[in-house]
C-alpha positions as CSV (number, residue, x, y, z in Angstrom):
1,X,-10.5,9.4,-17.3
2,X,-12.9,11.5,-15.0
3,X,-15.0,8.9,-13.2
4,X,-14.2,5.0,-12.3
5,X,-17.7,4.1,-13.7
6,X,-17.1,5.7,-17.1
7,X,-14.5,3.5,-18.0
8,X,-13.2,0.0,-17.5
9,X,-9.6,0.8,-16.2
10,X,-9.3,3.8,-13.7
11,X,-6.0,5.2,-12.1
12,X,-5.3,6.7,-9.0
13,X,-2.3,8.3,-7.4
14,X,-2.8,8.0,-3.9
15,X,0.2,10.8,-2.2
16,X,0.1,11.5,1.7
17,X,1.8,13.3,3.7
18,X,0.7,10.8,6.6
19,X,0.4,7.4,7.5
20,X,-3.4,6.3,6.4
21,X,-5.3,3.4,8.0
22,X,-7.1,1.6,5.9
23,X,-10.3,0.1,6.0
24,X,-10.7,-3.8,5.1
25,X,-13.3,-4.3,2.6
26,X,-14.2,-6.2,-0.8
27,X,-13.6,-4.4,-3.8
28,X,-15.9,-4.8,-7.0
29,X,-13.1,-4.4,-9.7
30,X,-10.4,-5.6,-9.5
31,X,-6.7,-3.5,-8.2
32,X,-3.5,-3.2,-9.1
33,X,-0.8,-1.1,-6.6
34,X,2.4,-0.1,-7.7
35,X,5.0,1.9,-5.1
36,X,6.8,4.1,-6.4
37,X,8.0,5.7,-3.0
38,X,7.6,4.7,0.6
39,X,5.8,1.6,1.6
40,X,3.2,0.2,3.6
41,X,1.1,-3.2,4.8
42,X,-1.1,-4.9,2.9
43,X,-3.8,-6.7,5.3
44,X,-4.9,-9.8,3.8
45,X,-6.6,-11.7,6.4
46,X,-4.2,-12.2,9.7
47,X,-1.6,-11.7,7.4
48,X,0.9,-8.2,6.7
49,X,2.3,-8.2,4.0
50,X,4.8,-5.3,3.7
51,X,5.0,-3.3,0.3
52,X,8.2,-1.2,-0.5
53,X,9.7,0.8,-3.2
54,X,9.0,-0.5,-6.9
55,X,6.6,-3.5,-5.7
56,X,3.2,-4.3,-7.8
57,X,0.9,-6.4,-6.3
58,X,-3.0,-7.6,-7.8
59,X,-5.5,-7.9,-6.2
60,X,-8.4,-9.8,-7.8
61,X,-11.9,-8.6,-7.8
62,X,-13.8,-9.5,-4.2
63,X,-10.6,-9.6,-2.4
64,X,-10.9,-8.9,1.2
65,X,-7.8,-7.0,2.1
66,X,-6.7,-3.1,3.4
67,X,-3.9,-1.1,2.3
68,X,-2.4,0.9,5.0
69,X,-0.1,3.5,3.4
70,X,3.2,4.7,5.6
71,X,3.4,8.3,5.5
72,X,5.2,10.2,2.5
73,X,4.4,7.2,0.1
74,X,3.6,7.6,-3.4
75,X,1.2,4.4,-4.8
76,X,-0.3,4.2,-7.8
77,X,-3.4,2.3,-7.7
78,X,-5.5,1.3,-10.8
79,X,-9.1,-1.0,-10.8
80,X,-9.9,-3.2,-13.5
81,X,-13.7,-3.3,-14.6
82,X,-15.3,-7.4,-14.4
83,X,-15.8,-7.2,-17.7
84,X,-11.9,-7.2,-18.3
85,X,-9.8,-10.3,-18.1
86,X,-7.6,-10.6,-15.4
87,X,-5.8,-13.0,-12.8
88,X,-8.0,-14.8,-11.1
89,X,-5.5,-14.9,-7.4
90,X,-3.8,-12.2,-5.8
91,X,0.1,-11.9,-5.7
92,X,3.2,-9.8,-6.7
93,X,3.7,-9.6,-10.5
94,X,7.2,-8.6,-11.6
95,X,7.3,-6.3,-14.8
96,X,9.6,-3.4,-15.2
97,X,6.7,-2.5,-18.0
98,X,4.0,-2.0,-15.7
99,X,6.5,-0.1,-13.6
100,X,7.2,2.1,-15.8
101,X,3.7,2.6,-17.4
102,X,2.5,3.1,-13.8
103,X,5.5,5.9,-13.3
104,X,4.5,8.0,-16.5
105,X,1.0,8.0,-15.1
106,X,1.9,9.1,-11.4
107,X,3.9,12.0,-13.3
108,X,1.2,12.9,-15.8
109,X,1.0,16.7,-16.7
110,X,-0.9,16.3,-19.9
111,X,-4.8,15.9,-20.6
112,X,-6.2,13.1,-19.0
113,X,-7.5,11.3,-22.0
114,X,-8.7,7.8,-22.4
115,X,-8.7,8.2,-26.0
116,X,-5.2,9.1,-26.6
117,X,-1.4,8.3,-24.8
118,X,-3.0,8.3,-21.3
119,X,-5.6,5.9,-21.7
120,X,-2.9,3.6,-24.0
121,X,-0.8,3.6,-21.0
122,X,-3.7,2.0,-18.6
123,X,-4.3,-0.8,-21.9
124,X,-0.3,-1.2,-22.4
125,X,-0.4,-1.7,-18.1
126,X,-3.8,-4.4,-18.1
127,X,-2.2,-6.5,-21.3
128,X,1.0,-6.9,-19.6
129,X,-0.5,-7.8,-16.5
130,X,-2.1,-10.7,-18.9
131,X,1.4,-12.0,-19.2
132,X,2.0,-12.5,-15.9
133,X,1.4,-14.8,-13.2
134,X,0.9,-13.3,-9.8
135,X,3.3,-14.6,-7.2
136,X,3.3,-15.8,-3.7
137,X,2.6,-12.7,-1.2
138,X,4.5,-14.8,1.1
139,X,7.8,-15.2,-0.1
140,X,9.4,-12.4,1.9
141,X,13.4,-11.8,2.2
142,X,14.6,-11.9,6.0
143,X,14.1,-8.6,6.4
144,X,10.4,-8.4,5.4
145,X,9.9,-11.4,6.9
146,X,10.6,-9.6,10.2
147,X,8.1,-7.1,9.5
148,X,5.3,-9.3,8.0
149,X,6.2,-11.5,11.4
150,X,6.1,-8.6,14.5
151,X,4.9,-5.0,12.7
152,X,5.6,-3.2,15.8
153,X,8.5,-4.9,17.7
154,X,10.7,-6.7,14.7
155,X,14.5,-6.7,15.2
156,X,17.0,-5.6,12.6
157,X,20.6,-6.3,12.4
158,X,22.9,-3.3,11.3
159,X,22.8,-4.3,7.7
160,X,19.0,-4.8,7.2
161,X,18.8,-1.8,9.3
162,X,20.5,0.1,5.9
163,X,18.7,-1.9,3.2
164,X,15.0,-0.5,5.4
165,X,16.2,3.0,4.8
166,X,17.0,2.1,1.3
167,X,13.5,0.7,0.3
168,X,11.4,2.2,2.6
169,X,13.4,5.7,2.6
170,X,12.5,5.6,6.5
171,X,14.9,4.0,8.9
172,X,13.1,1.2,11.4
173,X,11.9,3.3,14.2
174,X,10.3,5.4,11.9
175,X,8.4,2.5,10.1
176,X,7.8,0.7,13.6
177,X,6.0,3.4,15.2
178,X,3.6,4.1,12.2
179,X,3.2,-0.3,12.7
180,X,2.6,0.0,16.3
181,X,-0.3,2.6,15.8
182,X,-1.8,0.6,13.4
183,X,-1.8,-2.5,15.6
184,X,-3.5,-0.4,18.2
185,X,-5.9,1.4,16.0
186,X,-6.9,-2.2,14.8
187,X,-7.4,-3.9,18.4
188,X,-8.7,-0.9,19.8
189,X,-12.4,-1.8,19.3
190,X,-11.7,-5.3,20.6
191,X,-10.5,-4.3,24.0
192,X,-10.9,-1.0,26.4
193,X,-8.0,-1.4,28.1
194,X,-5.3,1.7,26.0
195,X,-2.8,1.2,28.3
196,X,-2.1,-2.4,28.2
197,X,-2.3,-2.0,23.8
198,X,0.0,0.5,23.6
199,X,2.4,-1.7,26.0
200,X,1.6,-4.2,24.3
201,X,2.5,-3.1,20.9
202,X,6.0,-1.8,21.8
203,X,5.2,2.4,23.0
204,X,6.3,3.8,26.8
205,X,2.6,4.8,27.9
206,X,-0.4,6.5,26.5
207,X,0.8,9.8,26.1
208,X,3.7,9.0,23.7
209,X,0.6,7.1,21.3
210,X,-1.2,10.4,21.5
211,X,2.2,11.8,20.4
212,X,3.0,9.5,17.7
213,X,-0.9,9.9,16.5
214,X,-1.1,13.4,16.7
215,X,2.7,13.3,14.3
216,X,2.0,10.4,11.8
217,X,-1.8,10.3,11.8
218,X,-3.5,12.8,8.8
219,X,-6.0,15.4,10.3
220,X,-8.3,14.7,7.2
221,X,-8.0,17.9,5.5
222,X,-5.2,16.1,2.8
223,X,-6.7,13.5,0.6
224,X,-3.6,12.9,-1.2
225,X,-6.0,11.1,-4.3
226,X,-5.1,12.5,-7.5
227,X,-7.4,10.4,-10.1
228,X,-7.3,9.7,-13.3
């Protein structure tokens, strides 16, 4: 597949070496995001709901939402055309299928076409999502919970700390940090005042936030977006 217009499913692997904002917007087709590595926050309204290793999550056409990818994440991402039938809500959908389908894809090395095994694997991925209901976004374990609750100051006891590293394959600092710059890259246009955000949202003083963004924030030159 060469261009999302041309057809009525298109895939993406979106692969950064940095953690990636993203921008909160509506979406004309309708997406589907697997994780295959890493993690991240999905913003729908004042809610974060956080995405981890082997999660697929829908997102219905017109959905106002952002994806903010952690660094060294691997997502596949793939938008439905209108004309397709699809779930009409957004939630997590729990198929090893799609997983799997979704996996193939992100580790394609073979012509890229929608008329043979590549372009099957996007119809095998769409019917099975058919068969599926999404589920709540909101039912979080304890651990997630934490997360979705305080992104840049949650608490962890010593065995969630080890079952973060396991799904996020980043231990807790590492994910709060990226969390805190996101919560200050999100309020800075509604105050001035740097200082008191980056208090606020759990870093020393200024400095270390240029710091953390000048180690965790992309310099643009990597798009990570291999499509399909």
């Amino acid at each position: 597949m060469t261009t999302s217009a041309q057809y009525s499913i298109d895939y993406q692997l979106l692969e950064l070496a940095h953690l990636s904002p993203g921008k909160r917007q509506r979406h004309l087709k309708g997406r589907l995001l697997v994780i295959h590595q890493g993690g991240g926050l999905l913003q729908l309204g004042r809610y974060y709901y956080p995405l981890t290793n082997q999660d697929v999550v829908f997102l219905p056409a017109n959905t106002l939402f952002a994806w903010h990818s952690f660094a060294h994440s691997r997502v596949s991402q793939l938008a439905f055309s209108p004309r397709l039938t699809q779930p009409t809500h957004a939630g997590r959908i729990h198929s090893a299928l799609i997983s799997e389908c979704a996996t193939r894809l992100a580790h394609w090395q073979e012509p890229q076409d929608w008329q043979g095994a590549y372009g099957r694997l996007c119809w095998v991925i769409h019917d099975e999502l058919l068969r599926h209901q999404p589920r709540q976004l909101k039912n979080l374990g304890t651990l997630l919970q934490s997360i979705s609750d305080n992104p840049s100051d949650f608490r962890l006891t010593s065995a969630q700390e080890a079952e973060c590293k396991q799904i996020f394959n980043a231990d807790s600092d590492t994910i709060k940090q990226q969390c805190a710059l996101l919560c200050i890259l999100r309020d800075l246009s509604k105050t001035p005042q740097l200082e008191q955000l980056v208090l606020q949202h759990g870093l020393s003083s200024v400095s270390e936030f240029e710091q953390a963004c000048a180690h965790w924030l992309s310099t643009g030159n990597d798009t990570g977006v291999k499509n399909g």
